[in-house]
C-alpha positions in Angstrom: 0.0 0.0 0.0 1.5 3.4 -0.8 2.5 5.6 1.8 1.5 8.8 0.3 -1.7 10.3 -1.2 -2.0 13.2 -3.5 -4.2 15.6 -4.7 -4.4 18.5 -7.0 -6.6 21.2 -8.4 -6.5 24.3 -10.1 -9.5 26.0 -8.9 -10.9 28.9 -11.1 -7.0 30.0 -11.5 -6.0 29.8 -15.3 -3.3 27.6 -15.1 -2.1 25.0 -12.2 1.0 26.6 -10.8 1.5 24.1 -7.6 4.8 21.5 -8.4 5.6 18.6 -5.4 8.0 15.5 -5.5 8.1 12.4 -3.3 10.8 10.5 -3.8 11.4 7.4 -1.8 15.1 6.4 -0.9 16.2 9.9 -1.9 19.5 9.6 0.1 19.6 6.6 1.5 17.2 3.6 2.1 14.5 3.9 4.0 14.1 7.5 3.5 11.8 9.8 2.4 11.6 12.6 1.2 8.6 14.9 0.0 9.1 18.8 -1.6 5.9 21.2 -2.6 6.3 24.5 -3.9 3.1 27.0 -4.5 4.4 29.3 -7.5 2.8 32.9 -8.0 3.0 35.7 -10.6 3.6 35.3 -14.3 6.1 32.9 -14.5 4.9 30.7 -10.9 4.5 27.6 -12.6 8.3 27.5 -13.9 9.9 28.8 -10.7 8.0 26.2 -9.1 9.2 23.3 -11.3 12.6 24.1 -11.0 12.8 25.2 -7.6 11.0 21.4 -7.0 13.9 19.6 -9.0 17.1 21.7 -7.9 15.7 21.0 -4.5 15.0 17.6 -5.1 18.6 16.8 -6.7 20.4 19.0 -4.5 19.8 17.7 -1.5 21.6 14.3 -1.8 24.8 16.2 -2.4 23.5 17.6 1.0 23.3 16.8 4.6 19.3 17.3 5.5 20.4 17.4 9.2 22.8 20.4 8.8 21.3 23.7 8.8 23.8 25.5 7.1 23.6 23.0 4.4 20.1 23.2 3.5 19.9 27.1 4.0 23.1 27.3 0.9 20.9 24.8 -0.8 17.9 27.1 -1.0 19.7 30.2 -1.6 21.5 28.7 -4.7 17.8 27.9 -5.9 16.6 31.3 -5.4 20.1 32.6 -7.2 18.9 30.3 -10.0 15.2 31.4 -10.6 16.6 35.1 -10.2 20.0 35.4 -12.5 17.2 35.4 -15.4 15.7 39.0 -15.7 13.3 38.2 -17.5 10.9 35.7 -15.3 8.2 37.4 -13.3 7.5 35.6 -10.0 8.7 33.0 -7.8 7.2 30.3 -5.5 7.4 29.1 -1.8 9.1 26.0 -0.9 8.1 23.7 1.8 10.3 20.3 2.5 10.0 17.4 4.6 12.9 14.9 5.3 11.9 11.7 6.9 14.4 8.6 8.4 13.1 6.1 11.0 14.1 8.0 13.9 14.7 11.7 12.8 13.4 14.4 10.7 14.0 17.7 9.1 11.5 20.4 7.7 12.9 23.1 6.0 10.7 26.2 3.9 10.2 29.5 2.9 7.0 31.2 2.3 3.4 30.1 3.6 2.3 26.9 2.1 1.9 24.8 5.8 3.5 21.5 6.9 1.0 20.1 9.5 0.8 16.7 11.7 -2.4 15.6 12.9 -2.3 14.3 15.5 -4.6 12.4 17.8 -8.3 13.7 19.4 -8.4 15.8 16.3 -5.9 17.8 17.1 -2.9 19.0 14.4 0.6 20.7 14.6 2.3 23.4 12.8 6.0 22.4 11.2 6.6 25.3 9.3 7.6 28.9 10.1 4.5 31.0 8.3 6.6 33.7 6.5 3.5 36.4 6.0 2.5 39.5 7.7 0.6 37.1 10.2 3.7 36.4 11.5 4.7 39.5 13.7 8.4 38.9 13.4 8.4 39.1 9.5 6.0 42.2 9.4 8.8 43.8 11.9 11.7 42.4 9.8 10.1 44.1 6.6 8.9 47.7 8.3 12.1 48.0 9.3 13.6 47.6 5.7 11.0 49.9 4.8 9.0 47.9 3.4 4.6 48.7 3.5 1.8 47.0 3.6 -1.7 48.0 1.4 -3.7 45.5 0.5 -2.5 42.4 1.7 0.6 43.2 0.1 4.4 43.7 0.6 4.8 46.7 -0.8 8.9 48.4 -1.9 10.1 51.1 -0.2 8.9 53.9 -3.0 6.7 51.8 -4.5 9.6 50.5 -7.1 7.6 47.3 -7.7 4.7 47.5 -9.7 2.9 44.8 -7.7 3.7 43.3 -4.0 3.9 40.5 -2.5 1.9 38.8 0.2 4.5 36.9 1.9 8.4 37.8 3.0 10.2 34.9 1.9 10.3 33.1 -1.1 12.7 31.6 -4.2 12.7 33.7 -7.0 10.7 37.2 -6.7 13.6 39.7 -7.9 11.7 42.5 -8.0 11.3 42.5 -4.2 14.7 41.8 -3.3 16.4 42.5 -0.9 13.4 42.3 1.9 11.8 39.1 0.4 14.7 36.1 1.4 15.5 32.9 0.3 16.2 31.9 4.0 14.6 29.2 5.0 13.5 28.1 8.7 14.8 25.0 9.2 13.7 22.5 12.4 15.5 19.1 13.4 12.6 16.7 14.8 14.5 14.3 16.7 12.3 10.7 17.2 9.5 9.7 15.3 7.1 11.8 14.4 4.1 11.4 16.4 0.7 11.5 14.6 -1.1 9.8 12.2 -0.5 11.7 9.3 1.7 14.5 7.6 0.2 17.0 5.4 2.7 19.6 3.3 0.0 21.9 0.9 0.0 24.8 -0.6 -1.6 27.7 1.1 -5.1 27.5 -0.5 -5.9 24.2 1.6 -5.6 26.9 4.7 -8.6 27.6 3.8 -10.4 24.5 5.4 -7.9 23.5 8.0 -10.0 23.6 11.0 -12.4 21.4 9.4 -9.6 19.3 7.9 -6.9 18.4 9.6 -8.4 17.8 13.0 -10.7 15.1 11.0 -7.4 13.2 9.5 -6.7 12.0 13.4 -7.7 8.8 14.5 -9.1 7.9 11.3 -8.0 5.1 8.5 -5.6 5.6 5.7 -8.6 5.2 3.6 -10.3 7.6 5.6 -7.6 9.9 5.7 -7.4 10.3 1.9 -10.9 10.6 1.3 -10.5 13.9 3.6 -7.8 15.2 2.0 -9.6 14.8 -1.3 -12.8 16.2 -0.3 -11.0 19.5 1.9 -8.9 20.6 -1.0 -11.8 20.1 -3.7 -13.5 22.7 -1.2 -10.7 25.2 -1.1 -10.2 24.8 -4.8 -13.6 25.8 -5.2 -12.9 28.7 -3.8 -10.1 31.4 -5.8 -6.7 29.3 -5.8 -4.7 26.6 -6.8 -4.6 23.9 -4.1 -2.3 21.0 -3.4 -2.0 18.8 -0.6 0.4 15.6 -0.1 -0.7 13.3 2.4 2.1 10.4 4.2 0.6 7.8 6.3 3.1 7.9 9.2 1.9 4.7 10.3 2.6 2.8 6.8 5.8 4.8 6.6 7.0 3.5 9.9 5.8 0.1 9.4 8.2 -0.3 6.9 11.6 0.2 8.5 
């Protein structure tokens, strides 16, 4: 039985612009590794497929337990996406690094990395790199940085259009404020829950409804949810991805 569950929409959006990779024995055996990235603007859907495979390949040059290595490994993907003038837009980056008895999540923007967990209750992983987060919206003001709209906006207005989150690959325009710095946490153990979920930030939309079901449920169970939750939020105004890995079939393996 796989491990993993996917799902996909674009919503009324004109193109899908959401890229993830699972990859299995991506280092070494019994490892497993899962990447999403949420791309925006113009170009979104190429930063976000090559930001998902210079991730993806880069990392088993890598150690994933070594901050400094997957914070150089991120920035080189951001230098990447941006030494071409020409593209328009960048994505977020969420990763997840699984062994038997360790793990490592690493990201930049705001698409969420969340373990349910059990009496329906779930976890953040990631850092939420937004104005929600009060120690972005300080790290921007103080670079001068505004915010109308929802939006990011250059000091002086030199961008035509902002951005609503602080860090991300790609996004030259809004340099130097938006960073390709990721957050990166070491989760030593297993994890404990019955279920990861990494998805781009219009599943967000139905969390509460969502993730608090996926505990204590079946695998089946579990992917039905997933299904049916990002069907809703695709309904709504973006594109909306969500990987699911049964922790429990994961674990069962090693």
């Amino acid at each position: 039985m796989a491990i993993f569950h996917s799902c996909s929409f674009i919503g009324i959006r004109s193109e899908q612009q959401d890229r993830f990779v699972v990859l299995e024995n991506a280092i070494m055996s019994g490892d497993l590794l899962v990447i999403l990235c949420d791309g925006h603007n113009v170009d979104g859907a190429w930063c976000a497929e090559q930001a998902c495979n210079l991730l993806a390949s880069g990392i088993s040059q890598r150690n994933p337990f070594v901050q400094e290595d997957i914070v150089q490994l991120f920035c080189e993907v951001d230098e990447f996406i941006c030494k071409d003038k020409k593209i328009k837009g960048g994505t977020t980056a969420t990763m997840l690094y699984i062994m038997p008895e360790r793990a490592m999540v690493a990201n930049v923007g705001d698409s969420p990395a969340l373990l349910t967990g059990i009496r329906d209750r779930y976890t953040f992983l990631h850092t939420d790199h937004s104005m929600e987060n009060p120690s972005e919206l300080k790290r921007m003001e103080d670079l001068g940085y505004t915010v109308s709209r929802s939006y990011f906006q250059q000091p002086n207005r030199k961008a035509p259009k902002g951005l609503n989150i602080s860090r991300a690959l790609g996004d030259a325009h809004m340099k130097p404020g938006v960073i390709a710095t990721p957050d990166v946490a070491i989760i030593e153990g297993r994890l404990r829950g019955a279920a990861l979920v990494i998805a781009s930030d219009g599943i967000l939309l139905c969390r509460t409804q969502l993730m608090g079901c996926l505990a204590g449920r079946s695998t089946f169970a579990r992917r039905a949810l997933v299904s049916e939750g990002i069907i809703g939020a695709a309904c709504l105004h973006d594109n909306s991805t969500a990987v699911m890995v049964d922790l429990k079939g994961y674990y069962a393996r090693q």
